[in-house]
C-alpha positions as CSV (number, residue, x, y, z in Angstrom):
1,X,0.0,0.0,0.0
2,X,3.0,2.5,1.0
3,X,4.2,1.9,-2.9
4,X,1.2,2.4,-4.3
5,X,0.6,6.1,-2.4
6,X,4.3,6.2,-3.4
7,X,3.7,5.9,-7.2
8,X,0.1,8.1,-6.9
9,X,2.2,10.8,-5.3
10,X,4.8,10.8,-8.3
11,X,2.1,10.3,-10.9
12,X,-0.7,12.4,-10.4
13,X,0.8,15.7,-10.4
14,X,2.3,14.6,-13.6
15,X,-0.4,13.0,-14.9
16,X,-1.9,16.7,-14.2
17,X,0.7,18.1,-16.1
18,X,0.2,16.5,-18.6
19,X,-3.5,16.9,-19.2
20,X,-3.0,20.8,-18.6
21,X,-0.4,20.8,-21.5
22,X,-2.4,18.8,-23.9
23,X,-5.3,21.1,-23.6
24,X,-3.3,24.0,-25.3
25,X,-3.9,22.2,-28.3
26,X,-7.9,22.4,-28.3
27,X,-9.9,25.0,-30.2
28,X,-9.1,26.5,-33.2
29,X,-6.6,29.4,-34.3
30,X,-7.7,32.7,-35.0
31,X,-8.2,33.4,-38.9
32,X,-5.5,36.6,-37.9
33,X,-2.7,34.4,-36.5
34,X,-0.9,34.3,-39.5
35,X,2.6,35.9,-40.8
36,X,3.2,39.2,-40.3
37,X,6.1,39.5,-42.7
38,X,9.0,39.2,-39.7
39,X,10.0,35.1,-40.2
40,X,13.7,33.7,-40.5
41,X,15.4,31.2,-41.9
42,X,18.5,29.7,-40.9
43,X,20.9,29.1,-43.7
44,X,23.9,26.6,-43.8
45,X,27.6,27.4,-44.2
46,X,27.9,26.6,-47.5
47,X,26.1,30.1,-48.5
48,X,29.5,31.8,-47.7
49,X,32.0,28.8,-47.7
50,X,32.5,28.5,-52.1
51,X,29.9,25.7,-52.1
52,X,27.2,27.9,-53.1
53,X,27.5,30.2,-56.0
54,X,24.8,32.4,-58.6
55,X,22.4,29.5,-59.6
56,X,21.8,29.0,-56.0
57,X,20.8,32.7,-55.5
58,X,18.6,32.7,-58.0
59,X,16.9,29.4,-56.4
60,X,16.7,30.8,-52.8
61,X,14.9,33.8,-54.2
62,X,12.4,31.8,-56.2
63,X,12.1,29.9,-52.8
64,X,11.1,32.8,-50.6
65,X,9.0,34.7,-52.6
66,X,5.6,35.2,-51.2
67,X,7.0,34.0,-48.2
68,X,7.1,35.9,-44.9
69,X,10.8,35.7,-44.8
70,X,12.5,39.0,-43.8
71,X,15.8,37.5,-42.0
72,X,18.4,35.5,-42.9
73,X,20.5,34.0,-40.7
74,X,23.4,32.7,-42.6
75,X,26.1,30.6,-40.3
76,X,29.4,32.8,-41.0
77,X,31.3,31.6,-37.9
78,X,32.0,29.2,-35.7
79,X,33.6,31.6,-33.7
80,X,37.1,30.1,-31.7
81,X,37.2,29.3,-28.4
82,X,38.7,32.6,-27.3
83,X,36.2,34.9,-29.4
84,X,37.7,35.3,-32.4
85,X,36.4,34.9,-36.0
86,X,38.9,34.1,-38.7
87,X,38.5,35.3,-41.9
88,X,39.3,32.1,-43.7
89,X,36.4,30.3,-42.0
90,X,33.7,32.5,-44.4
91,X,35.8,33.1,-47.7
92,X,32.8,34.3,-49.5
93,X,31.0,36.2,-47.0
94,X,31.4,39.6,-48.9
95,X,29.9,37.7,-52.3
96,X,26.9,36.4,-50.5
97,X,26.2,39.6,-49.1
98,X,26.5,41.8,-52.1
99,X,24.4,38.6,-54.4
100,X,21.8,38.7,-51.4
101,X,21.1,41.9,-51.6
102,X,20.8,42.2,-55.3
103,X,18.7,38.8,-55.4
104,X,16.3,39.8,-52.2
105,X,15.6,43.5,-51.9
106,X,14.3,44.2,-48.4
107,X,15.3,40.9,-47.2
108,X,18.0,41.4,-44.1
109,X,21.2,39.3,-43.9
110,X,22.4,38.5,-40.5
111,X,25.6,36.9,-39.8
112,X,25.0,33.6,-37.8
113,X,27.8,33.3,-35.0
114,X,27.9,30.6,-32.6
115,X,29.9,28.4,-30.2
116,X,29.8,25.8,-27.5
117,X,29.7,27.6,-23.7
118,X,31.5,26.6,-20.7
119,X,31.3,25.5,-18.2
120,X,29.2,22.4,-19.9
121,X,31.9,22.4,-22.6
122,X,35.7,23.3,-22.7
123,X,35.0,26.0,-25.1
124,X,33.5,29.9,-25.1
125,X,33.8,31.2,-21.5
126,X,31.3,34.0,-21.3
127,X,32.2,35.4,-18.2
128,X,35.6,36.0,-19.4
129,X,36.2,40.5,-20.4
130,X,38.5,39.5,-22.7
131,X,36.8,36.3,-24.5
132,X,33.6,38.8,-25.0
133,X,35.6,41.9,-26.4
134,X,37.3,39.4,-29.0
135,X,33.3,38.4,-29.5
136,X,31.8,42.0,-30.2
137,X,34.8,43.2,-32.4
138,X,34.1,40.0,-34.3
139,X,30.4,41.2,-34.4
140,X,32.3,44.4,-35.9
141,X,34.5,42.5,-38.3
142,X,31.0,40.5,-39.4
143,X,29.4,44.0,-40.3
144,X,32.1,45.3,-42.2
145,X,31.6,42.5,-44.5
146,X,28.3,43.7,-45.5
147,X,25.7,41.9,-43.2
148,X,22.5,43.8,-41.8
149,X,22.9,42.3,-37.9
150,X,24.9,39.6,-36.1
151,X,22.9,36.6,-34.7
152,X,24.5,34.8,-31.9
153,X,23.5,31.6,-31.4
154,X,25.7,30.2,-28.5
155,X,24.9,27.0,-26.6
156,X,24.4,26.2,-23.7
157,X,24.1,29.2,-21.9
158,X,22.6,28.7,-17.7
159,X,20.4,31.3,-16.8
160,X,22.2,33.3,-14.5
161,X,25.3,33.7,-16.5
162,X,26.0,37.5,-16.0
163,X,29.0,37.2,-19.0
164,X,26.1,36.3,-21.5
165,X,24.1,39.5,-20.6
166,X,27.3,41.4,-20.5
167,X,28.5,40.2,-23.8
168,X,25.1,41.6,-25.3
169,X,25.3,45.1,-23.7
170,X,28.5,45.3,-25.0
171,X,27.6,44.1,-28.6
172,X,24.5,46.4,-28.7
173,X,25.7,49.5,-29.2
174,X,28.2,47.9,-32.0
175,X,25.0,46.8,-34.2
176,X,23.0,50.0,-33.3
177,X,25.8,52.6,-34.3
178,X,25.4,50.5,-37.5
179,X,22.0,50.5,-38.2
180,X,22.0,46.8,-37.6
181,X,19.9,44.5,-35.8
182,X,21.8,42.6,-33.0
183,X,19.2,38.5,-32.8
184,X,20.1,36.3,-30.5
185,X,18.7,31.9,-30.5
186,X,17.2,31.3,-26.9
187,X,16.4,28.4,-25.4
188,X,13.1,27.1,-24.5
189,X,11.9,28.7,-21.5
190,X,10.7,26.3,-18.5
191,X,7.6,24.7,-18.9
192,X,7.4,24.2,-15.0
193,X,8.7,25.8,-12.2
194,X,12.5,25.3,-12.0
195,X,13.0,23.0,-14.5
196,X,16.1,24.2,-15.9
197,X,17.1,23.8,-12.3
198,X,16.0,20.0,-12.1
199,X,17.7,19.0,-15.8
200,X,20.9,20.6,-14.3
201,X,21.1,18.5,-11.3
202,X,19.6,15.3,-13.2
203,X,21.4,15.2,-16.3
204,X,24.4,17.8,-15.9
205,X,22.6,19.6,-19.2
206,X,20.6,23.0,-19.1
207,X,18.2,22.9,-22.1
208,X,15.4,25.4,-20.5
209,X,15.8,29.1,-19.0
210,X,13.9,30.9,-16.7
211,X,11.3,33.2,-17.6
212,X,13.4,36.2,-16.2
213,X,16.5,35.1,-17.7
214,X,14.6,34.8,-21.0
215,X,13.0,38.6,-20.1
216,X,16.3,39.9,-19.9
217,X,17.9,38.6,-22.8
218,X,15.4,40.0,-24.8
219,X,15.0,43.6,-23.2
220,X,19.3,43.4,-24.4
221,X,18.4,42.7,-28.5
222,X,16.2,43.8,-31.4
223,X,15.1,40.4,-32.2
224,X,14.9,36.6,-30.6
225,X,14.3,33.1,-31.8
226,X,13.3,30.8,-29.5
227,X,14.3,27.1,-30.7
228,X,11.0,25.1,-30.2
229,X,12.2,22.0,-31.6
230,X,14.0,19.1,-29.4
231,X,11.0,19.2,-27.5
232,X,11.1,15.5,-26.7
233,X,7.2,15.6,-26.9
234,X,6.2,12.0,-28.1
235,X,3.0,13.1,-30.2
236,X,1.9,15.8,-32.7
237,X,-0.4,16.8,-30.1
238,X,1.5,17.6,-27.2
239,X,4.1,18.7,-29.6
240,X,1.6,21.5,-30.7
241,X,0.3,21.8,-27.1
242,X,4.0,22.9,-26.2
243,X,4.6,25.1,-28.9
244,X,1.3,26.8,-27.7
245,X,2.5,27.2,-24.2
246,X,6.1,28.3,-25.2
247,X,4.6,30.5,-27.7
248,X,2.7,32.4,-24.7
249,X,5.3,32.7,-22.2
250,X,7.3,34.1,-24.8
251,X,5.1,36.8,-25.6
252,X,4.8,37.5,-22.1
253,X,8.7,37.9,-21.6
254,X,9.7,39.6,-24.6
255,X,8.8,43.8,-24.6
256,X,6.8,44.9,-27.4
257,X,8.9,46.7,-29.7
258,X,11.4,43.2,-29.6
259,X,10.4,40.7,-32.9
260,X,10.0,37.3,-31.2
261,X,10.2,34.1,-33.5
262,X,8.9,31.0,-32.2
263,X,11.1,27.9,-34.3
264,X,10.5,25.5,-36.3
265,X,12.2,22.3,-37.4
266,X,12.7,21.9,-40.9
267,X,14.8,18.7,-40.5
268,X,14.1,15.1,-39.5
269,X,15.3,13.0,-36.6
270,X,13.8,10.3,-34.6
271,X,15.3,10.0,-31.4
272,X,15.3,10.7,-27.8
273,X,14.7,14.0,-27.7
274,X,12.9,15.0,-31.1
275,X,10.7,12.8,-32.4
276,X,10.3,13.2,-36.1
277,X,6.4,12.0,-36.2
278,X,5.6,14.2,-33.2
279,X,7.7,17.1,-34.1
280,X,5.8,18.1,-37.5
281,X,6.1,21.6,-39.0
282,X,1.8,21.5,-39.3
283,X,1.9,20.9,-35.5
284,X,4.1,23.6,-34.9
285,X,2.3,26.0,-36.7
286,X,-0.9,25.2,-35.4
287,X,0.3,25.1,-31.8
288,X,1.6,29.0,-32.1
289,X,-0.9,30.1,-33.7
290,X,-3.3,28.9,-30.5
291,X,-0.7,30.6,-28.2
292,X,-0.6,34.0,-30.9
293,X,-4.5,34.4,-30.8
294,X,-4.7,33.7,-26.7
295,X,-2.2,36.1,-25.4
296,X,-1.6,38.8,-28.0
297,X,-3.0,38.1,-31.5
298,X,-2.8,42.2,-32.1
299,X,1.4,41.5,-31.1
300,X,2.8,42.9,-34.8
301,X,6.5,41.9,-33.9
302,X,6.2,38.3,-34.1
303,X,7.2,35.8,-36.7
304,X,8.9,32.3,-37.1
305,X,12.0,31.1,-37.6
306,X,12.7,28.1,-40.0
307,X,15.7,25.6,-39.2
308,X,17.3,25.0,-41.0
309,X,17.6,25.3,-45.4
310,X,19.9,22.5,-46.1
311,X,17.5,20.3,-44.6
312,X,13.9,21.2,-44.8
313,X,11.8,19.0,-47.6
314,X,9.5,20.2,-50.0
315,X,7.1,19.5,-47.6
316,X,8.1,21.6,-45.2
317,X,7.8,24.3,-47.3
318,X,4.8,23.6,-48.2
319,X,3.4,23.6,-44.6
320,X,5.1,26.5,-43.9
321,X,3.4,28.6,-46.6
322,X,-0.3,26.5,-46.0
323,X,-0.5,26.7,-42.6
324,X,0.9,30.1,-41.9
325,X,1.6,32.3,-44.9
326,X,-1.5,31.8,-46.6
């Protein structure tokens, strides 16, 4: 009997949970929770590598017209360990920019910077002055090849890190003497209380931030995408259902004037952690759109961010444009 109030005293809250976050998903989206011309795609390193060349301009305009694509975040980096950004790491950078911007008037080219982040790995240490001013004059060097904003996405911060905040106020007034946008990827934010906390201690790994720590990276930046996708939701339906919750708590963190893009995963695994059946593009959609029209369907600074080109399927596209361009 002592096991069985054992198990009910585990289960039932979580069964509770559960029910709670699969009921996001009923009802249907409002007719105006649809593109507002702010979305994103994430583009591989080929685009400034040599792989890519004319022909493939020409494409990725036919692909995004009549879109709502307005960003691109094209992966110029990795940055180094310490910061810096060599030059031979994005050999074509310069061509891309210029061909972009011939190709896709309007269309804004940010240059996609990332690294791993101590202390989880031996790599980018945030809380180092001197590993965060070799970051924001590689933000500069970034700019001065042409691109419209710098888009860090740099993994995995812990909320709490005061280095990651610091490197942002420092980066900020680089971008905004520019007339550049300054985007940063964020992690989920917790779907229950302290759960970053809990993964931490349980599997060494933060995957989820806080609410405030989410609040005040965006209050730093013009724009942020929050990477819904490695959910670990098992169904279409919960995956939805989480996307709608995420897509509130969002809103409510991020300030008005600050574009927020909920992700989307234009690739396919199936494993632990992402499960390619549950983790549809048509969920995904539906799921923010639920969230959209419940907390701020009016919210104009709000789009989605597609991840990533050199795996999304025709399909994908096709969702994308169905479900939420249309």
């Amino acid at each position: 009997m002592v096991a069985g109030v054992a198990v009910a005293v585990v289960t039932v809250p979580v069964g509770s949970a559960a029910l709670a976050l699969r009921l996001q998903y009923v009802g249907d989206p409002s007719p105006e929770a649809r593109s507002r011309g702010r979305d994103a795609v994430w583009l591989g390193h080929a685009w400034v590598d040599g792989r890519k060349g004319d022909a493939d301009i020409t494409a990725l305009a036919r692909r995004l017209a009549g879109t709502g694509i307005r960003d691109l975040y094209v992966h110029t980096g990795p940055l180094e360990h310490d910061g810096s950004l060599p030059p031979t790491v994005h050999p074509r950078a310069r061509w891309f920019t210029e061909a972009a911007h011939r190709a896709l008037p309007g269309i804004r080219v940010q240059s996609w910077l990332g690294d791993e982040v101590k202390p989880e790995k031996d790599a980018l240490d945030l809380e180092d002055a001197a590993t965060r001013e070799r970051v924001t004059a590689s933000a500069g060097q970034v700019l001065d090849l042409g691109f419209d904003g710098v888009h860090f996405d740099m993994e995995p911060i812990r909320p709490g890190s005061k280095g990651w905040l610091a490197l942002l106020d420092a980066v900020r007034p680089v971008t905004a003497g520019r007339g550049a946008v300054l985007s940063v990827a964020a992690p989920q934010i917790d779907p229950l209380p302290y759960q970053h906390n809990v993964g931490i201690a349980l599997t060494g790994h933060g995957k989820w931030w806080d609410q405030a720590y989410f609040a005040a990276t965006a209050r730093r930046v013009d724009q942020v995408a929050v990477m819904t996708y490695d959910s670990s939701m098992p169904t279409e339906g919960f995956y939805g259902a989480y996307n709608a919750y995420q897509t509130e708590l969002a809103l409510e963190a991020t300030p008005e004037d600050v574009d927020l893009l909920m992700g989307l995963p234009f690739y396919w695994e199936d494993e632990w952690g992402h499960w390619g059946s549950a983790e549809t593009v048509t969920a995904g959609i539906r799921g923010i759109r639920l969230g959209l029209g419940r907390y701020d369907l009016q919210r104009r600074n709000f789009g989605v961010g597609l991840y990533v080109d050199f795996a999304a399927t025709e399909q994908n596209w096709a969702d994308y444009r169905r479900d939420w361009v249309r």
